[in-house]
PDB file of N, CA, C and O in Angstrom, chain B, residues numbered from 101:
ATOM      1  N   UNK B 101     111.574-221.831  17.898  1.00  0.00           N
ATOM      2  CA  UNK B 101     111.414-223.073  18.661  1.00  0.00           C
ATOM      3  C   UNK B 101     112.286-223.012  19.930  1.00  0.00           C
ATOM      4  O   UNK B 101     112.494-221.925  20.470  1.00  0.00           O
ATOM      5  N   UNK B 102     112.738-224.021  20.358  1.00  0.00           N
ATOM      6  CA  UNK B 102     113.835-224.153  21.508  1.00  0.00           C
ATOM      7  C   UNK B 102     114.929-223.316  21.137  1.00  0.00           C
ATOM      8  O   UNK B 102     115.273-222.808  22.204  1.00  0.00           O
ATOM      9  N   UNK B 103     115.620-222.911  20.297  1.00  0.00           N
ATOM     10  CA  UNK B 103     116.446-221.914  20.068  1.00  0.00           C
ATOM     11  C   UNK B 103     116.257-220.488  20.100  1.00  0.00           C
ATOM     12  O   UNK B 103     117.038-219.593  19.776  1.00  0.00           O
ATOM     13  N   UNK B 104     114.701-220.414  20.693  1.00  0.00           N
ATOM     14  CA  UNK B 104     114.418-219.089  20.960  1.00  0.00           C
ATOM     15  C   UNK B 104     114.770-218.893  21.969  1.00  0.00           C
ATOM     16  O   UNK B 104     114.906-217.687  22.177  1.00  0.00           O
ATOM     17  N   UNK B 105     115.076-219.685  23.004  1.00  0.00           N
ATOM     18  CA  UNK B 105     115.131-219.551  24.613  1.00  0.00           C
ATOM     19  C   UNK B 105     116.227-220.434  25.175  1.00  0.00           C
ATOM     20  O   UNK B 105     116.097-220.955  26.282  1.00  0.00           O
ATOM     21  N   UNK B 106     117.355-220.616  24.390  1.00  0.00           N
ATOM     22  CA  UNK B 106     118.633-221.609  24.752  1.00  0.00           C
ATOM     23  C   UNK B 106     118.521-221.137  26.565  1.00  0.00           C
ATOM     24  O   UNK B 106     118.877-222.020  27.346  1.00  0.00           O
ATOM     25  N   UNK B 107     118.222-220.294  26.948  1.00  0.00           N
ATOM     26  CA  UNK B 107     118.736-219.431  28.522  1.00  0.00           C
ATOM     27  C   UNK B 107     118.072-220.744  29.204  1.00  0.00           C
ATOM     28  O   UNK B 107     118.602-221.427  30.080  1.00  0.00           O
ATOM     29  N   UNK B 108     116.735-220.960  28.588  1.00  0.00           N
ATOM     30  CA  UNK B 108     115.280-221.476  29.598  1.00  0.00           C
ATOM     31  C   UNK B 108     115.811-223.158  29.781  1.00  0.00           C
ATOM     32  O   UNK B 108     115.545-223.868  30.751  1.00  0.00           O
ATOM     33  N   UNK B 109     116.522-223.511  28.724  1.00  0.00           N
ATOM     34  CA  UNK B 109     116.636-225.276  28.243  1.00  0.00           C
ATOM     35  C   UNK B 109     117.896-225.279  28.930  1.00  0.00           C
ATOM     36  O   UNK B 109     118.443-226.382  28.935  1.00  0.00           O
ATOM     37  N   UNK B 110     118.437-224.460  29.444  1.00  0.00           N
ATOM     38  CA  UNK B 110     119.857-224.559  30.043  1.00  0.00           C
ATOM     39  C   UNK B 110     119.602-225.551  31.582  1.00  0.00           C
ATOM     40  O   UNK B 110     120.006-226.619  32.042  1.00  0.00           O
ATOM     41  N   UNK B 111     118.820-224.606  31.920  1.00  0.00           N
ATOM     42  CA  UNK B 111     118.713-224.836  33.611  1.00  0.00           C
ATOM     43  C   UNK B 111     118.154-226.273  33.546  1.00  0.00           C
ATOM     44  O   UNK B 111     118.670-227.203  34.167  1.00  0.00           O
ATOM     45  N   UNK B 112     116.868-226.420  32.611  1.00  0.00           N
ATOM     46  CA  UNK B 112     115.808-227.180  32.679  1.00  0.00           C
ATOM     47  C   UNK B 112     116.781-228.846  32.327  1.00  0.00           C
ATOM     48  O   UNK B 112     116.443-229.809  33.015  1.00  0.00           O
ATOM     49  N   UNK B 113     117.747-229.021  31.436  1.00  0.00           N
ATOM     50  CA  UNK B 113     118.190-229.382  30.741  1.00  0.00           C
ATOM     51  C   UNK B 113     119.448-230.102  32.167  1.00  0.00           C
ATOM     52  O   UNK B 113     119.624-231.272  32.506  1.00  0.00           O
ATOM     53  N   UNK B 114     120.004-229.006  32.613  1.00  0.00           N
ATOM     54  CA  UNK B 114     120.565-229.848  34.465  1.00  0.00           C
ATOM     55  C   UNK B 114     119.772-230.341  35.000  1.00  0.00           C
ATOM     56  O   UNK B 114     120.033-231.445  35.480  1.00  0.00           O
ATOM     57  N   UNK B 115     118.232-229.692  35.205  1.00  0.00           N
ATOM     58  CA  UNK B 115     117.246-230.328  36.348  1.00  0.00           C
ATOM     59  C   UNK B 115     117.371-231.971  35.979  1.00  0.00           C
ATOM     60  O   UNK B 115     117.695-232.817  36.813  1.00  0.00           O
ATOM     61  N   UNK B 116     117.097-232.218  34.773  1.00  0.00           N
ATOM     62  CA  UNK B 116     116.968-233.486  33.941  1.00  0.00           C
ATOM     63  C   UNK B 116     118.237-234.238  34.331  1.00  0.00           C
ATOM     64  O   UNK B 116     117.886-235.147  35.084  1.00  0.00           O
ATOM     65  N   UNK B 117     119.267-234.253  34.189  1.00  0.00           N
ATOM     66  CA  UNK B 117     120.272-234.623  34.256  1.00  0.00           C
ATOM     67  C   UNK B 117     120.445-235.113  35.872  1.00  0.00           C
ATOM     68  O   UNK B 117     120.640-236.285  36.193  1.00  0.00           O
ATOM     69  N   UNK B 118     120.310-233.727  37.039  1.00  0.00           N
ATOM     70  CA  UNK B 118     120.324-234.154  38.440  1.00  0.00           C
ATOM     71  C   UNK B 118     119.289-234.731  38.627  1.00  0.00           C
ATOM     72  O   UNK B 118     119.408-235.050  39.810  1.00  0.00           O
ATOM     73  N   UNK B 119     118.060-235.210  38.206  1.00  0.00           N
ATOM     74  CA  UNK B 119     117.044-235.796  38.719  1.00  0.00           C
ATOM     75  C   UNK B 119     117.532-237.465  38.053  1.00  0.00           C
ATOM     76  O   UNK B 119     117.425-238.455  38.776  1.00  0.00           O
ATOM     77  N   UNK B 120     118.062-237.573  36.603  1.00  0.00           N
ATOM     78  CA  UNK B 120     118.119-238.483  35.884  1.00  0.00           C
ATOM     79  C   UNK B 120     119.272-239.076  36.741  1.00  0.00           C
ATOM     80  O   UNK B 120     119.788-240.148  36.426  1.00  0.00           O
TER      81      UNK B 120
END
């Protein structure tokens, strides 16, 4: 699941945050 790709949810996971 999402713990296959911690690398990918990293970035995606700031975008969210600077957009939020």
């Amino acid at each position: 699941m999402s713990w296959l790709r911690p690398r990918l949810w990293i970035p995606i996971a700031l975008a969210l945050l600077l957009s939020g």
